[in-house]
N, C-alpha and C positions, 0 to 999 in steps of 0.2 A: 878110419881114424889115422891111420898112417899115414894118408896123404896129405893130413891136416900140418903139419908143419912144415913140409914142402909148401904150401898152398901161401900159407903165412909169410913165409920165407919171400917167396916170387914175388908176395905183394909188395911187402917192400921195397924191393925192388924196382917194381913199376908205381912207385906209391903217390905219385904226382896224377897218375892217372886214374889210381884207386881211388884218390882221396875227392876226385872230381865226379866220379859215382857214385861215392857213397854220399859228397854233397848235393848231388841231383834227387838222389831217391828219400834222402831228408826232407829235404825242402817240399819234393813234391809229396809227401806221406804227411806235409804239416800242411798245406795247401789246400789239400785232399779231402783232410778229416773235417778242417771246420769250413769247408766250404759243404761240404755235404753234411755238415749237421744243421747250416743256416737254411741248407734247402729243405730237411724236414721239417725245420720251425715252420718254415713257407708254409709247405705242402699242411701240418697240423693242424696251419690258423684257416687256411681255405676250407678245409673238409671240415674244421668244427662243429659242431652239432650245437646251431642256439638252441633248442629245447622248443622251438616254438614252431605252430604252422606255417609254413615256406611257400608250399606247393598252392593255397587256394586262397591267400592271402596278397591285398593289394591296400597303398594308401593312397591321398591326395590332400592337396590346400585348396581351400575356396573361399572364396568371399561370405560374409556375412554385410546385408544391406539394411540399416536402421540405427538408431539410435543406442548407446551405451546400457540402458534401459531393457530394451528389446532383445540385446543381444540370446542371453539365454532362452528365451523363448525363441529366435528363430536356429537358432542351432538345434534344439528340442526335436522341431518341427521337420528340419532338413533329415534329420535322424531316425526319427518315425519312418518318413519317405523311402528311406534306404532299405531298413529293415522292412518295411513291409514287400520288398521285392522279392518274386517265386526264386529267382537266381542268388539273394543272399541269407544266408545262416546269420551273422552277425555283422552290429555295427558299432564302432565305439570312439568316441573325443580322444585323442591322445595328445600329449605335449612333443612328443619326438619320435623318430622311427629305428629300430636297431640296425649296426650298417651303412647309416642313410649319411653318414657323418658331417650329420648337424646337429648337435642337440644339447645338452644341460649337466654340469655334474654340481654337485653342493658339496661342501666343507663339514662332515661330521664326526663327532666324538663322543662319548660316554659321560653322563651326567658326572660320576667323581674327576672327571678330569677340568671341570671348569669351563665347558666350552673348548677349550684347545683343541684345535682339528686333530684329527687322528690319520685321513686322508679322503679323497676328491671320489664318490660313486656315479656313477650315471644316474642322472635323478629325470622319473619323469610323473607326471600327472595323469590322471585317467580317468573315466567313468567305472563303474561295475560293470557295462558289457566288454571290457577290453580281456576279463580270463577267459571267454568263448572266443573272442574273436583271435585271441593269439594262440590259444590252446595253453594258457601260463598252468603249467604243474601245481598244485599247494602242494606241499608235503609236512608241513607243523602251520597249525592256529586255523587260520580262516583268510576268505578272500574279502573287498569291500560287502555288506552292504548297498538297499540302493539307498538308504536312508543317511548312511554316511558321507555320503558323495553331496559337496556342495560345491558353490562356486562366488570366487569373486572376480570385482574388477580392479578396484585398486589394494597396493602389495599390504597397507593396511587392513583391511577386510578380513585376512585368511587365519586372521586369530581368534573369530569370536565363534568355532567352532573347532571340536578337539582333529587336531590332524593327526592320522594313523599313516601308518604305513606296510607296507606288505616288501621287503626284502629277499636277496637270491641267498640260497646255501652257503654261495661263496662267503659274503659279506659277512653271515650268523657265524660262519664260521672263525671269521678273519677274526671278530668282536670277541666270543666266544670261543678261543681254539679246545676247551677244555668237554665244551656241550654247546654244542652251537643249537639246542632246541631252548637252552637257557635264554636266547633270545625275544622270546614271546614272552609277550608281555611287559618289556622291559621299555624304559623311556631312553631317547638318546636327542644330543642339539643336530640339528642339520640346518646350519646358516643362523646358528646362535637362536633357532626354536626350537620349540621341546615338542618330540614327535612319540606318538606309541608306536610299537611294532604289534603287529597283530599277526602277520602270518608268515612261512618263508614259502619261497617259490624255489624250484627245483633249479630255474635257469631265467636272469633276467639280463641280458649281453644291454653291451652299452652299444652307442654306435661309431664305434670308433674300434676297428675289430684289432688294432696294433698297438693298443693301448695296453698298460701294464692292470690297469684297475677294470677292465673290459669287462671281467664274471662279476663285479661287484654293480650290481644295480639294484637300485629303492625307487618303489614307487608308491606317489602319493595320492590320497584322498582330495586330495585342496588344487581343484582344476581353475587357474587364470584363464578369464575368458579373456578373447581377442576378436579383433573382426576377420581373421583369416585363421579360423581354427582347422588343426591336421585330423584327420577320419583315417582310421583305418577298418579296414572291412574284409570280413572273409566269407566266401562265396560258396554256395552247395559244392556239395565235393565233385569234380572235372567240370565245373561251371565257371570258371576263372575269369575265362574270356569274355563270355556272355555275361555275366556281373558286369566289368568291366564297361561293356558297352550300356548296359542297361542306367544302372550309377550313374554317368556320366550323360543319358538322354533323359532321366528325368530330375537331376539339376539342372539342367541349362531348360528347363522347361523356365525359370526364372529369368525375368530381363534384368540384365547387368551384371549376370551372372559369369565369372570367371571359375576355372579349375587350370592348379597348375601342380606340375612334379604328379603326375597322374600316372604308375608303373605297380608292376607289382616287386613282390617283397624278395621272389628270386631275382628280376633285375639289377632288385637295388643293392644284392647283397656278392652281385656276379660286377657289377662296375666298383664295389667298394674293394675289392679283390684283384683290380686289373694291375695294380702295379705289383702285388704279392705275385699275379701269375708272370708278369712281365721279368720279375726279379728270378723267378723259379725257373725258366726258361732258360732265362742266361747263367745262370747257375750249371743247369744241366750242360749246355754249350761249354764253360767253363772246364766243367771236371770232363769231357768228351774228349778236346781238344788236349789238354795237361796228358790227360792218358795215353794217347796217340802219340804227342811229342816225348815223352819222357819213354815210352816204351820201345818208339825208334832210335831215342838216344843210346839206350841200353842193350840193342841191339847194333849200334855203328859200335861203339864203344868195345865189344865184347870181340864182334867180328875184326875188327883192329888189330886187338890184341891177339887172337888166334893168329891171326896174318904173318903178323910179326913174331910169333913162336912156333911158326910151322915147324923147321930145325929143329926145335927140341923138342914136339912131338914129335916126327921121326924119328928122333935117336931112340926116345922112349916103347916107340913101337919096334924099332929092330933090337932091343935087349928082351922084347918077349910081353912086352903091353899089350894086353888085348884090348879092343875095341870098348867093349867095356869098361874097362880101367880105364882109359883117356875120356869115355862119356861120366863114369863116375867123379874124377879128378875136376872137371871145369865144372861140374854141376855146383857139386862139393863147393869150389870156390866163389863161382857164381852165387849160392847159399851164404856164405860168410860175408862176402860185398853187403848182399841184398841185406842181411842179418845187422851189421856196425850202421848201415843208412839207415833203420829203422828204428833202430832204439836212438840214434839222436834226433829222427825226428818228430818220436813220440815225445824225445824233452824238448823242440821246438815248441809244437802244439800246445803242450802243457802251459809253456811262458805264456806262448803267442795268447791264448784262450783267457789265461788271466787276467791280461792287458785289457781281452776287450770285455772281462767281466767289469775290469775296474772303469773302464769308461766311458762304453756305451751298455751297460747294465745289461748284459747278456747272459744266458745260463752256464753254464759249468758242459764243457764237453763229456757226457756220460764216459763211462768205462768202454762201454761195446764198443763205440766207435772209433774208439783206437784200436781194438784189439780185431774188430775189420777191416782196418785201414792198413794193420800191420799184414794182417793175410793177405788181405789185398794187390800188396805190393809183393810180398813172397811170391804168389802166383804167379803177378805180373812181370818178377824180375827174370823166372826160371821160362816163362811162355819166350820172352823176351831173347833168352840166351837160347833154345830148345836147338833150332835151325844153327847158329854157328858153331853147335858143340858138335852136333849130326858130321857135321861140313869137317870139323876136327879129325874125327873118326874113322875118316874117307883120306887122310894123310898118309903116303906108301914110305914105309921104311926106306925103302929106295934113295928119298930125296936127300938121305944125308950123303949116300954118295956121289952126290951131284954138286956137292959142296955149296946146296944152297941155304 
């Protein structure tokens, strides 16, 4: 501690120059932290766990050939076909695919609210074989029915049978923050119609994995038929492949038969993630490169200065400075730089983080990651100085009479 107001002292001194490292290791300590908090969001949203079968799970679109009439009967029948293959477990109608980022969200609220949206879920449609085929969790109420499951064609039809729904934890929870199992049984509008819930699912992701309403998905009873309805299908377990082929040779056993978007469920969920990984990449390049530059900065910078006070370590070392005391002294000092750049640029970050809560609705920079970003930087400043305080050390009393 006694060399601490020597140390203070000298800054001042050279304070043009300190105040130019202490703004370097600011900046980069605000830099730092939320760019390395954007890249764990990255990394969070790739590895997320949709709760569903990944691994033996594939979809597709195809044609249906006939009349508006017909329709349900040959989707029926294409459906049969599927299932009854040695290679598939399950087959089922779905309206959209999680990931796939095409799909449907609806507008719903809470009967005392009047209709008034509350906010936008992922909404999709399904048969009763879609909880095999996705492997959908229940954890409160029950799953469809196959007696509940109907279907129409036009948007008027879908009222004259009660529509249910089966909702994710998220949503029960959103609705219900108090008991989100209070949910069952409960009526809510979804596009100004009155829906039951009947079960919640553990995880129903939207497809749209960047989305802020992403955990919030309802799916319903009331399947709109089309002439190119979406299938998805999961396949004995390590039979993917062979499903796959199989599906696809005896649909086209059909003339005029099209299939298209025909992948499975890891592909679709591996290109919905390409720019997430693309971003995460450069990210990493980012903080790599900042590290590099700011820590040779802090290394010219330090060395510089050493240079420049050879002289008075000398002098220091011929009144009886040991080696130690001169590696003590610059560390010491080195420590106080690194120490005033960090706490302004944990209050940069702080602003900086604000800003971009307030306007691109981003989360809050936890605590830790300041409080690693400050170590971070201590390490990095002290690794940084290690080599030219050594080089200090190595200074012979001699040179002051050399009068240099």
């Amino acid at each position: 501690m006694n060399d601490l107001m020597p140390i203070l002292k000298s800054m001042y001194k050279r304070k043009s120059n300190v105040l130019l490292l202490i703004l370097q290791i600011s900046i980069t300590l605000t830099i730092l932290v939320n760019t390395a908090y954007i890249l764990s969001q990255k990394y969070q949203r790739i590895n997320q766990d949709s709760g569903l079968n990944e691994a033996d799970t594939f979809s597709f679109v195809m044609n249906l050939q006939g009349s508006s009439d017909e329709l349900l009967s040959l989707l029926t029948q294409d459906l049969m076909a599927i299932r009854s293959l040695e290679s598939v477990k399950s087959a089922a109608h779905v309206s959209n695919i999680p990931y796939s980022s095409w799909g449907g969200a609806a507008p719903i609220s809470l009967l005392d609210q009047q209709g008034a949206p509350l906010f936008r879920p992922a909404y999709y449609f399904a048969d009763e074989h879609l909880l095999e085929a996705w492997d959908i969790q229940i954890i409160a109420g029950r799953w469809f029915n196959e007696s509940d499951i109907f279907y129409y064609r036009k948007t008027t039809d879908n009222t004259e049978i009660q529509q249910l729904l089966v909702i994710s934890q998220a949503l029960a929870q959103k609705l219900y923050p108090a008991n989100w199992r209070q949910a069952i049984g409960t009526q809510i509008y979804v596009s100004s119609e009155v829906y039951s819930i009947i079960g919640i699912a553990k995880q129903v992701p939207s497809a749209w994995s960047w989305w802020k309403n992403h955990d919030f998905g309802v799916i319903s009873n009331a399947n709109h038929l089309t002439f190119d309805p979406k299938i998805s299908v999961k396949a004995m377990p390590g039979m993917r492949e062979q499903a796959m082929q199989d599906v696809k040779e005896q649909l086209m056993q059909t003339p005029g038969r099209w299939i298209d978007r025909f992948e499975s469920f890891e592909s679709i969920r591996k290109r919905n993630h390409q720019s997430d990984s693309a971003i995460a990449y450069t990210l990493i390049s980012i903080i790599t490169i900042i590290t590099i530059v700011v820590a040779l900065g802090i290394y010219a910078q330090v060395r510089f200065s050493i240079v420049t006070r050879r002289k008075q370590i000398g002098t220091r070392r011929a009144l009886g400075a040991s080696k130690s005391q001169i590696l003590r002294y610059f560390m010491l000092e080195s420590f106080v730089i690194s120490s005033i750049g960090i706490v302004v640029g944990i209050i940069f970050a702080i602003v900086i983080n604000a800003y971009l809560v307030d306007t691109m609705s981003l989360s809050a920079v936890p605590f830790n990651y300041l409080l690693i970003g400050a170590v971070s930087m201590w390490i990095l400043g002290l690794l940084a100085t290690l080599q030219p305080v050594i080089q200090a050390t190595k200074v012979s009393p001699a040179i002051v009479t050399r009068g240099i």
